[in-house]
C-alpha positions as CSV (number, residue, x, y, z in Angstrom):
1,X,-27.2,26.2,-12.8
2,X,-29.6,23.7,-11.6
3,X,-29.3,22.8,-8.1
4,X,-28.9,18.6,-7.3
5,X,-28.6,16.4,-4.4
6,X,-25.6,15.1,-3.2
7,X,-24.8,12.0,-1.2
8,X,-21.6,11.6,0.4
9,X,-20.3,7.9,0.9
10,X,-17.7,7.7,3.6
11,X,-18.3,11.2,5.2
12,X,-15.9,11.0,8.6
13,X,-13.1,10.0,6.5
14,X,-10.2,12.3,5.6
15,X,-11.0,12.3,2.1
16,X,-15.1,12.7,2.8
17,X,-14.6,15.7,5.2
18,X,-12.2,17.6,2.3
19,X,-15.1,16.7,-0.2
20,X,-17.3,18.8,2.7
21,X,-14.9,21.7,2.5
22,X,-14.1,21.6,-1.4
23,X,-17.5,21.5,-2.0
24,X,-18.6,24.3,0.5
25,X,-15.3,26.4,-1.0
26,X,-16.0,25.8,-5.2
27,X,-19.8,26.9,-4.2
28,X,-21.1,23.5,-5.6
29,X,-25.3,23.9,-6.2
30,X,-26.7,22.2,-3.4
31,X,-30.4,21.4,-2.8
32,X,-30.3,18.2,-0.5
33,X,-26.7,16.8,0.7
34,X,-26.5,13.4,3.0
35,X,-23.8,12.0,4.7
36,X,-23.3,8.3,5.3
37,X,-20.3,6.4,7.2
38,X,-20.5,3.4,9.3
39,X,-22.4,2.4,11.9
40,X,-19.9,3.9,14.0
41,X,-20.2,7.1,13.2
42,X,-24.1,7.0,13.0
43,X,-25.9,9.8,14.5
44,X,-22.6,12.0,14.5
45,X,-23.0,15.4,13.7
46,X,-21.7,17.3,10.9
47,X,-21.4,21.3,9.6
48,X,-22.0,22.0,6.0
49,X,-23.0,25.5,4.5
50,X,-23.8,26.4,8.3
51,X,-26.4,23.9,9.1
52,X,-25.8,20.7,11.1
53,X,-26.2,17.7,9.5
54,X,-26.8,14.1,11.1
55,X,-24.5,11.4,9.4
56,X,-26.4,8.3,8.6
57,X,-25.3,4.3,8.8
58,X,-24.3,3.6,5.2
59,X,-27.4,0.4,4.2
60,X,-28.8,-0.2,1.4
61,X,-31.7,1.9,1.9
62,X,-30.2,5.2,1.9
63,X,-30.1,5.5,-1.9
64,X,-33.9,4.7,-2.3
65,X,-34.3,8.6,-2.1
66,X,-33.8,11.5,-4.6
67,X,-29.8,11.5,-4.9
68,X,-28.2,12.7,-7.8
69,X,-24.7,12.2,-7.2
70,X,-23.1,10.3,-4.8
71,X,-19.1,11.0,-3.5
72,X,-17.4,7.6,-2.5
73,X,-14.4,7.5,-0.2
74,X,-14.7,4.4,1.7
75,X,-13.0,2.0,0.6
76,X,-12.9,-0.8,-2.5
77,X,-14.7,-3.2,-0.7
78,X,-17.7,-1.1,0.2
79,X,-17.6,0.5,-3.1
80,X,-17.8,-3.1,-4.5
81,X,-21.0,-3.5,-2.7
82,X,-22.8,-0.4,-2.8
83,X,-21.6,1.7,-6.0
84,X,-23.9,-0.7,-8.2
85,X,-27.4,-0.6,-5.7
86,X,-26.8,3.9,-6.2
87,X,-26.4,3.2,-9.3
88,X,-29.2,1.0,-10.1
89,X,-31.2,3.7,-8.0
90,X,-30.3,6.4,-10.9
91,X,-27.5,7.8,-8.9
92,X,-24.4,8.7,-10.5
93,X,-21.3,7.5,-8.4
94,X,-17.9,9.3,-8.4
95,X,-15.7,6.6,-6.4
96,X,-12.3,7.4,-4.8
97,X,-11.4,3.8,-4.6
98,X,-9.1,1.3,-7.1
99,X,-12.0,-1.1,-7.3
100,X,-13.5,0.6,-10.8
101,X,-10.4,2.0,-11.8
102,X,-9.7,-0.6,-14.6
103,X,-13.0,-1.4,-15.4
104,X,-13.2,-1.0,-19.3
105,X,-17.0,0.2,-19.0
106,X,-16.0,2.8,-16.2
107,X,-14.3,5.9,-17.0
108,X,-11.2,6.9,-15.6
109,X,-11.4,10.8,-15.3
110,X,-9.0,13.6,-14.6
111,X,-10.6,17.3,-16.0
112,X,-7.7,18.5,-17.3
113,X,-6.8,15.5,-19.2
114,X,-9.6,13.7,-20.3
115,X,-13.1,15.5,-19.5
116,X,-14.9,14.5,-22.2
117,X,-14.8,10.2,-21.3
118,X,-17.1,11.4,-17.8
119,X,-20.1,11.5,-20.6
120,X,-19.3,8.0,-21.5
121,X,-20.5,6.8,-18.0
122,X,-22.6,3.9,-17.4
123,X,-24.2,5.1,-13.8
124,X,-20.3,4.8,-12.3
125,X,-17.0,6.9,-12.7
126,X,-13.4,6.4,-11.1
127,X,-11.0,8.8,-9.5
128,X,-7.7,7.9,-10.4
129,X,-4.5,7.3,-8.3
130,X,-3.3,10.2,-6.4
131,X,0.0,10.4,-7.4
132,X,-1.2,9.3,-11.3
133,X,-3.5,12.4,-11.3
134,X,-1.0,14.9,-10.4
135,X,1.6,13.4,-13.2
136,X,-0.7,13.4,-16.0
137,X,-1.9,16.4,-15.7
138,X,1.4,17.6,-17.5
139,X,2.5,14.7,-19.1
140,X,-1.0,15.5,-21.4
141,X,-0.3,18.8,-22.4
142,X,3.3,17.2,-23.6
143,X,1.9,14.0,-25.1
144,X,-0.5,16.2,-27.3
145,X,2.1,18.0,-28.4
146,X,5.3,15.6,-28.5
147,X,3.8,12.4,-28.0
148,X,5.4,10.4,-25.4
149,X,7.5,6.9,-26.1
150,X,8.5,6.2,-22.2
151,X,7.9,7.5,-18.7
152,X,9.8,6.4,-15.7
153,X,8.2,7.1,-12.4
154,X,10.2,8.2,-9.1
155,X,7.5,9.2,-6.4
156,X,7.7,10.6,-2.7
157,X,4.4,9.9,-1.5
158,X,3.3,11.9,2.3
159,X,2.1,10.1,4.9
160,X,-1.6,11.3,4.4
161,X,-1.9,9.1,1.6
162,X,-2.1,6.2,4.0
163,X,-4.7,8.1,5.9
164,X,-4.6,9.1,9.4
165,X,-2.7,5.6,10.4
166,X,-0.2,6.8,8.4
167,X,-0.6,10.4,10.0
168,X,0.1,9.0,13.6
169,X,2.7,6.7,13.0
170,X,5.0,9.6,11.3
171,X,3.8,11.5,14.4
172,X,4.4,8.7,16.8
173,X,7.7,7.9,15.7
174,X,9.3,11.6,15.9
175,X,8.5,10.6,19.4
176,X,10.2,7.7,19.4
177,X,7.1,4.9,19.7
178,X,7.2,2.1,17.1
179,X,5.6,1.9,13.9
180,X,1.5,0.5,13.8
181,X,0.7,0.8,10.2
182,X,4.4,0.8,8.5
183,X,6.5,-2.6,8.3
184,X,9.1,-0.3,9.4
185,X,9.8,3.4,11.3
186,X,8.7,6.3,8.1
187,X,10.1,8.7,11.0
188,X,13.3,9.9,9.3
189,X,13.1,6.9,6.9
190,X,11.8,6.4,3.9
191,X,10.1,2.8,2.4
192,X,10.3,1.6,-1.0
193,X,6.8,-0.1,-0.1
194,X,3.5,1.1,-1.0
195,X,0.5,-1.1,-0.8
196,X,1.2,-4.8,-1.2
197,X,3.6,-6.7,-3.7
198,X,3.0,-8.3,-6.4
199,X,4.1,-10.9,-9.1
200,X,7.3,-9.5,-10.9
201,X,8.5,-7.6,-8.0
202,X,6.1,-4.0,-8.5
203,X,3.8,-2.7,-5.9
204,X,0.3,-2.6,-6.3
205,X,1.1,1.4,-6.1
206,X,3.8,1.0,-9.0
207,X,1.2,-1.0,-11.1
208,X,-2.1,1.3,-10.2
209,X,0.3,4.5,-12.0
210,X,1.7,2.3,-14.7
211,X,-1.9,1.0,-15.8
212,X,-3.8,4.2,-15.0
213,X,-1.7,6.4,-16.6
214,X,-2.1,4.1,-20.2
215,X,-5.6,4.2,-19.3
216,X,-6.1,8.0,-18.8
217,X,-3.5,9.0,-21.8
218,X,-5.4,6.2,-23.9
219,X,-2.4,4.7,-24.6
220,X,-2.8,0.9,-23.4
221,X,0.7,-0.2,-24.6
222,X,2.7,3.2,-23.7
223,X,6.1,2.1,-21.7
224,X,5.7,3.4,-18.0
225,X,7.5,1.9,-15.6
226,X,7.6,3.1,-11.5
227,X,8.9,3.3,-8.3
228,X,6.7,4.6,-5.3
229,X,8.4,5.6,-2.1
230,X,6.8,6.9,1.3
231,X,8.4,9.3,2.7
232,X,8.3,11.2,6.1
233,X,6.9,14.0,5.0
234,X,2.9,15.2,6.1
235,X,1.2,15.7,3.1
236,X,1.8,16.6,-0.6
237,X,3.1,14.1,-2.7
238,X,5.9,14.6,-4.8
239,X,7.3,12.9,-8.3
240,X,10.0,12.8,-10.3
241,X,9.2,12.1,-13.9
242,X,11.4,11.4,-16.7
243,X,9.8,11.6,-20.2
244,X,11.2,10.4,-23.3
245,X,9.3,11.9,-26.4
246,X,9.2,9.9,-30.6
247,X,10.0,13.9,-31.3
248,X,11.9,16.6,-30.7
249,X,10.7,19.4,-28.6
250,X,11.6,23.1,-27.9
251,X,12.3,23.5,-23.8
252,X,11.2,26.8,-23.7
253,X,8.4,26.2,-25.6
254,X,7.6,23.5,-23.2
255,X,7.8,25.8,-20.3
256,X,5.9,28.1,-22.4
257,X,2.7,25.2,-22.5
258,X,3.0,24.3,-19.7
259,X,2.7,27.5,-17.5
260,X,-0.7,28.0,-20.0
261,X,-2.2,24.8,-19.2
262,X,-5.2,24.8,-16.8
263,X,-4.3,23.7,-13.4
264,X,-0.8,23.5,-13.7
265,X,1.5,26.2,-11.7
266,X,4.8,26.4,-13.3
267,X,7.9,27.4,-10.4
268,X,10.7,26.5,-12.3
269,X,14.1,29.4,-11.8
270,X,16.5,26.8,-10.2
271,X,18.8,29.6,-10.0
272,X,16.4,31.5,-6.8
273,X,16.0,27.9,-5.8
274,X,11.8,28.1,-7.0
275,X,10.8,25.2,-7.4
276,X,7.2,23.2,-6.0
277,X,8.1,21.4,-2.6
278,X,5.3,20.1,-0.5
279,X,5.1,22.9,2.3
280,X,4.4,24.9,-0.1
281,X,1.8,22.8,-1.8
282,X,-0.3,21.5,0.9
283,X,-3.8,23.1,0.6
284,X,-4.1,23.7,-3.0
285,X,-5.8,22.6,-5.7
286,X,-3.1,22.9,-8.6
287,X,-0.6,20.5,-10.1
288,X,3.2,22.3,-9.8
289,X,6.0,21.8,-12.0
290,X,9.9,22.6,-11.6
291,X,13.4,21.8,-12.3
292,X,12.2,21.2,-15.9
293,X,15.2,20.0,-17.8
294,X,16.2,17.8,-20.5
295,X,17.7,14.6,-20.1
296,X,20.8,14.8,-22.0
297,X,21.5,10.8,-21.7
298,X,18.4,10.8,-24.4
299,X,17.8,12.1,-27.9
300,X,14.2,13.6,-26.8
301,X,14.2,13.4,-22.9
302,X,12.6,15.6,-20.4
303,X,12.7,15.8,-16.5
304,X,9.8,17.4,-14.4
305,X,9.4,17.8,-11.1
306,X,5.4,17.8,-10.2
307,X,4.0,18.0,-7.1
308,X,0.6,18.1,-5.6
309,X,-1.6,17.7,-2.2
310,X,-2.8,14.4,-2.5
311,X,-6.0,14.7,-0.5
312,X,-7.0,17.6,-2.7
313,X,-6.3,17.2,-6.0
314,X,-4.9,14.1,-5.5
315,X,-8.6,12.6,-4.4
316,X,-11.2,15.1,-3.3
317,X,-10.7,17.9,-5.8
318,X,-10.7,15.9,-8.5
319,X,-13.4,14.0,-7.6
320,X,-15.9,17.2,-6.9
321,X,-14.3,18.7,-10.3
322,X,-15.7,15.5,-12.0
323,X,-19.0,16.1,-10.6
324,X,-19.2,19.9,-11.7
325,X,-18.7,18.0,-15.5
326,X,-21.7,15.8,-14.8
327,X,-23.5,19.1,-14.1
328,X,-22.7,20.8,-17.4
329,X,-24.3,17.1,-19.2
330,X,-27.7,18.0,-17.0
């Protein structure tokens, strides 16, 4: 496999510095790599592969070199501004922000589901939602073969999802310090409150997973409704997902699918209490799936438990596993 040059956009953050070790881990074909935050971080030093690296002010110069593909993890506004100058420049941007998301020119990519719509690019692709990644990831594998009607969304989102703000006022209030990020204590709480609300009483979290997920699953009229909850817990998100299908299904030979699906780890004896839970999660790259169960209040319902590391799969894993497709398309 040819080797490429890779920028990375946003490069201190704590998505950026898992795209250094994901890449570095999946032995992604390297020639030149660049790494570009803020002015604040300029001149910073940085490890990759065992060579030091100096990060550079992110300006609108950087992508006037030979860059290939370019990781973004900064932020909707600065994608805004500088996704289309690397892309006019013949970079290929994989951005971790909403801004693109819903773009109908810009492809809204998870591997496992929908692989084939990163070839549809126009110079820019979007990482999904990390809590919509780790849901569809099996809700595919039983919309191919059942076709879903409805999914109602219960999530129980870490901490790390807010970033490290989010990181130090979970830490800070086990100490017994007020919150800084939160509107209120996440220390032995939880907050029925992610990102701002909006018209109709929803989130902007709720509405990012219900329009994604019609998005990825090509499905813009599919019923999905959601509730997103932060909870004190580090990192891993976790979500509880009910499923009603238009036909019946088999349960064990949903089981059976989905423990054969790529990138889904199936722990499901309830009995020896197996099940995912995010200590056991954190670090990984998979999508896991317990306490499967029908819904017996429906004629064709199914419950899941999935759960996932957020920073990984959730944002970084996905996005480097995106850029390993645009490889195979060189």
């Amino acid at each position: 496999m040819n080797k490429v040059n890779i920028a990375i956009v946003g490069a201190t953050g704590m998505v950026g510095t898992t795209f250094i070790k994901v890449l570095e881990e999946r032995q992604f074909p390297i020639e030149n790599i660049y790494f570009f935050a803020s002015a604040k971080s300029k001149g910073q030093k940085i490890s990759f592969m065992g060579a030091e690296y100096e990060i550079e002010e992110l300006t609108e110069s950087v992508f006037d070199r030979d860059i290939d593909i370019a990781l973004f993890s900064a932020g909707g506004d600065i994608s805004k501004k500088f996704a289309p100058i690397a892309k006019a420049k013949g970079v290929v941007v994989v951005d971790n922000s909403s801004f693109w998301r819903m773009d109908p020119d810009v492809p809204l990519v998870v591997p496992e589901v929908n692989a084939s719509d990163v070839y549809n690019h126009n110079g820019i692709i979007a990482n999904p939602n990390c809590s919509t990644i780790q849901c569809v990831v099996p809700l595919k594998v039983l919309d191919d073969a059942y076709k879903i009607k409805r999914i109602v969304y219960s999530t129980y989102q870490a901490v790390s999802g807010s970033g490290m703000k989010g990181i130090r006022d979970l830490e800070q209030g086990l100490l017994g310090n007020p919150p800084t990020n939160y509107p209120h204590p996440i220390a032995n709480n939880c907050l029925p409150h992610i990102d701002v609300f909006m018209t109709g009483g929803y989130t902007k979290e709720e509405m990012k997973m219900i329009d994604e997920t019609r998005k990825i699953l090509g499905n813009p009229t599919l019923k999905v409704t959601a509730t997103a909850v932060r909870v004190p817990v580090m990192n891993a998100h976790s979500v509880s997902i009910n499923v009603e299908f238009e036909n019946a299904f088999d349960l064990d030979d949903a089981i059976d699918m989905l423990s054969k699906s790529p990138g889904i780890i199936v722990m499901n004896d309830s009995p020896a209490n197996d099940y995912p839970m995010p200590l056991n999660v954190s670090g990984t790259d998979e999508v896991y799936v317990g306490r499967i169960r029908r819904d017996e209040s429906l004629d064709h319902g199914l419950n899941l438990w999935v759960v996932a590391d957020n920073i990984r799969k959730g944002a970084a894993t996905n996005t480097v596993q995106i850029a390993e497709l645009l490889l195979q398309s060189r």
